[in-house]
VEXDREN-2710 file (C-alpha; in Angstrom, 1 decimal):
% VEXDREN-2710
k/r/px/py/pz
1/UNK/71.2/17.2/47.7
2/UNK/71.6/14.4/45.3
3/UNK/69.5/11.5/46.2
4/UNK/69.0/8.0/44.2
5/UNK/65.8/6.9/43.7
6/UNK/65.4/3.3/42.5
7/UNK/62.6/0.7/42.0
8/UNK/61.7/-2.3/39.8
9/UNK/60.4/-1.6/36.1
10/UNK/60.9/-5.1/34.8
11/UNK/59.8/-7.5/38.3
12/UNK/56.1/-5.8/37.8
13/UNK/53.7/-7.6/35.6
14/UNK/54.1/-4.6/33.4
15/UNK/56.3/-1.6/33.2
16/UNK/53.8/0.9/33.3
17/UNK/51.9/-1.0/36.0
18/UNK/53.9/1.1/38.6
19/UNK/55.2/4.1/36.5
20/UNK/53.0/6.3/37.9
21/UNK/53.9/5.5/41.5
22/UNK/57.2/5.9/40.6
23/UNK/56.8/9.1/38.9
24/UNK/54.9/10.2/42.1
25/UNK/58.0/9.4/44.3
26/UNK/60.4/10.9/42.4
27/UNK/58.5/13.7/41.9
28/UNK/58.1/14.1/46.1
29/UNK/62.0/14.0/46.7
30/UNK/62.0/16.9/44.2
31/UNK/59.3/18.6/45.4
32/UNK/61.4/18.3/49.0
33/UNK/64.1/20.5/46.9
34/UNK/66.3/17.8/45.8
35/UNK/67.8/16.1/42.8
36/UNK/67.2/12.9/41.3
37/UNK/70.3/10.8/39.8
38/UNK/67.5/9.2/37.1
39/UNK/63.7/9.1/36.4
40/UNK/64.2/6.0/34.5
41/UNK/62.1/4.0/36.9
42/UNK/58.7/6.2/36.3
43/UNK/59.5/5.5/32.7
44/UNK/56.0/3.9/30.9
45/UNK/57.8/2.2/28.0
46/UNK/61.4/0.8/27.1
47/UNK/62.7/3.4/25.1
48/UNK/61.2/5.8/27.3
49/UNK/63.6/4.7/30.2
50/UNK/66.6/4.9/27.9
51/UNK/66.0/8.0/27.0
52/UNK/65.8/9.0/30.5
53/UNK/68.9/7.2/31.3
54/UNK/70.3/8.8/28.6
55/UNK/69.6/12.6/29.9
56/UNK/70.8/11.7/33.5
57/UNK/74.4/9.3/32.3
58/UNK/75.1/10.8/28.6
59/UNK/74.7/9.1/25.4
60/UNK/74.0/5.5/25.3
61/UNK/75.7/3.0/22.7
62/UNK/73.9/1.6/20.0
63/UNK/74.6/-2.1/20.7
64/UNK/71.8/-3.7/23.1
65/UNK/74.2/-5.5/25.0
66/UNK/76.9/-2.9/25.3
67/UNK/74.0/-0.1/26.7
68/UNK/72.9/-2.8/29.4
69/UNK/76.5/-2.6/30.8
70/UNK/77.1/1.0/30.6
71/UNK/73.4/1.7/32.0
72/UNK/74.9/-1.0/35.0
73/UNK/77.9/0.5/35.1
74/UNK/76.4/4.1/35.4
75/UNK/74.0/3.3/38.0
76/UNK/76.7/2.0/40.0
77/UNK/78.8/5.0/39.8
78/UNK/76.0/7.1/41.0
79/UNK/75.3/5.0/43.9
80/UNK/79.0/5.1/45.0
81/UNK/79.1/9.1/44.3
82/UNK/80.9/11.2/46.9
83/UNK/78.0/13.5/46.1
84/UNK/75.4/11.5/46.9
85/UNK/72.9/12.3/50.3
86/UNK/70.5/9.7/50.3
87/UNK/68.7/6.9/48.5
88/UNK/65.2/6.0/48.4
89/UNK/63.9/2.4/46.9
90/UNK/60.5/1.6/46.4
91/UNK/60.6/-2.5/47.3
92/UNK/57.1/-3.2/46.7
93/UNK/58.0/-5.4/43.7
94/UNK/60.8/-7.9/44.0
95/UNK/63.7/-6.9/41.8
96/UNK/67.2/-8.3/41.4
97/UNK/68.1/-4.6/40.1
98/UNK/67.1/-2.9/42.8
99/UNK/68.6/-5.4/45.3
100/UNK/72.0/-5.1/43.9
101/UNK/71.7/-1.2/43.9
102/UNK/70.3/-1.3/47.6
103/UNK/73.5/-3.4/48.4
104/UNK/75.6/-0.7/46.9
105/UNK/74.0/2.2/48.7
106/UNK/73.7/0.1/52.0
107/UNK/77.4/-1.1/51.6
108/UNK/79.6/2.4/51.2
109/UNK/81.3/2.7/54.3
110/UNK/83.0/-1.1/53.5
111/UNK/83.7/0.8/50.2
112/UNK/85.6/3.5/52.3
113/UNK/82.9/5.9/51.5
114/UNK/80.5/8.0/54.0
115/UNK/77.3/6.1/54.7
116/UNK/74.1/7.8/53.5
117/UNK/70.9/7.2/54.8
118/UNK/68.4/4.8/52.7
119/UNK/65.2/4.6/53.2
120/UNK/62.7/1.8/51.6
121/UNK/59.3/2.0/51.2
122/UNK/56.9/-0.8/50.6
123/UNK/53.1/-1.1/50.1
124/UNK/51.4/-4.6/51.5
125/UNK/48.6/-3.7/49.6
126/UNK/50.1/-4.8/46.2
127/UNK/49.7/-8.4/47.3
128/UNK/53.0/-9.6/47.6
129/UNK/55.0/-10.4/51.1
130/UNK/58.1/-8.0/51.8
131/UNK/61.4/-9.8/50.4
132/UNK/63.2/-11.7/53.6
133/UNK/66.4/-10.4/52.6
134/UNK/64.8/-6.7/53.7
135/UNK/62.9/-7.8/56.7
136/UNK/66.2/-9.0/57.8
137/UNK/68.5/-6.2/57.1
138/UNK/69.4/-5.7/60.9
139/UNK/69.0/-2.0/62.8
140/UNK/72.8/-2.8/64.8
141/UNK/74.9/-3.5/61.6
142/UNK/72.6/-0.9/59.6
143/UNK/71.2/2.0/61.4
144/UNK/71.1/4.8/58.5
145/UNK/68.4/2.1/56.9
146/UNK/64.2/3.0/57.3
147/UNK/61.8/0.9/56.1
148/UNK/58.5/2.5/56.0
149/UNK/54.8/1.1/54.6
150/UNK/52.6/3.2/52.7
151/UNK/48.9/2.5/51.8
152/UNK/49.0/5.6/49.0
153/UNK/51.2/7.7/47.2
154/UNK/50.5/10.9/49.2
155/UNK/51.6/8.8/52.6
156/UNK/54.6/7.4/51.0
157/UNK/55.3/11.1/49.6
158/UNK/54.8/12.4/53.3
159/UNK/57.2/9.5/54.6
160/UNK/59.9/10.6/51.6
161/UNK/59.2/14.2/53.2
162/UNK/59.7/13.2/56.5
163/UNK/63.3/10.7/55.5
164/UNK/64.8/13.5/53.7
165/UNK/63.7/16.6/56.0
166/UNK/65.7/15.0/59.2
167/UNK/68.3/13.9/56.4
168/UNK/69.5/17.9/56.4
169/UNK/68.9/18.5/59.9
END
């Protein structure tokens, strides 16, 4: 199964602050025997995560500006993919990114798509307070939406295990 993975890489104090968490994750919904749209997010420098986006989307333009919008564009795409299962979004670190993708995953069926189950993980322990606009995201108008806390990689690995296992069931 295809399954998004998303997270902030420019909201942390530095990219590679959380690369390795990242890396981690994406590396659990693979070891669950499932594809990742992009690594980009476990990316440790700039050029890095373009070259990642470049290996999951196709070549990127030169222009700075025009590879922003067709990274954007991609992304999108993905998210509203008839093929995709699942998404799973590390929130730990605010991101306006990662909202907007979140909003796209969250939003398919008033796209006229098939819903897909998100989940979103979040460690307190970072130090910062879990965004209001997730807190709020309401179980009646959004049931195929988990938010689970982890304390360390392995128990956010065991709760991507755990999403994605009653995913195919």
């Amino acid at each position: 199964m295809k399954v998004f993975y998303g997270a902030a890489i420019q909201g942390a104090r530095d990219r590679r602050e959380r690369a390795e968490i990242n890396r981690a994750l994406i590396d659990a919904i693979k070891s669950a025997g499932h594809d990742v749209v992009t690594e980009h997010t476990a990316a440790k420098t700039y050029d890095e995560a373009m070259l990642m986006l470049q290996d999951a989307f196709g070549r990127l333009p030169e222009d700075k500006e025009e590879r922003t919008i067709f990274n954007r564009t991609k992304i999108i795409e993905a998210l509203e993919s008839r093929e995709l299962g699942a998404a799973v979004f590390d929130v730990t670190v605010p991101s306006l990114g990662t909202g907007i993708e979140i909003e796209h995953a969250c939003a398919r069926k008033k796209m006229g798509l098939p819903e897909i189950p998100v989940l979103l993980l979040y460690d307190p322990s970072y130090g910062r307070e879990l965004s209001g606009m997730i807190r709020g995201m309401a179980k009646a108008e959004l049931p195929k939406v988990a938010t689970r806390s982890y304390d360390s990689v392995d128990k956010a690995a065991s709760e991507i295990a755990s999403f994605l296992s009653a995913v195919i069931s």
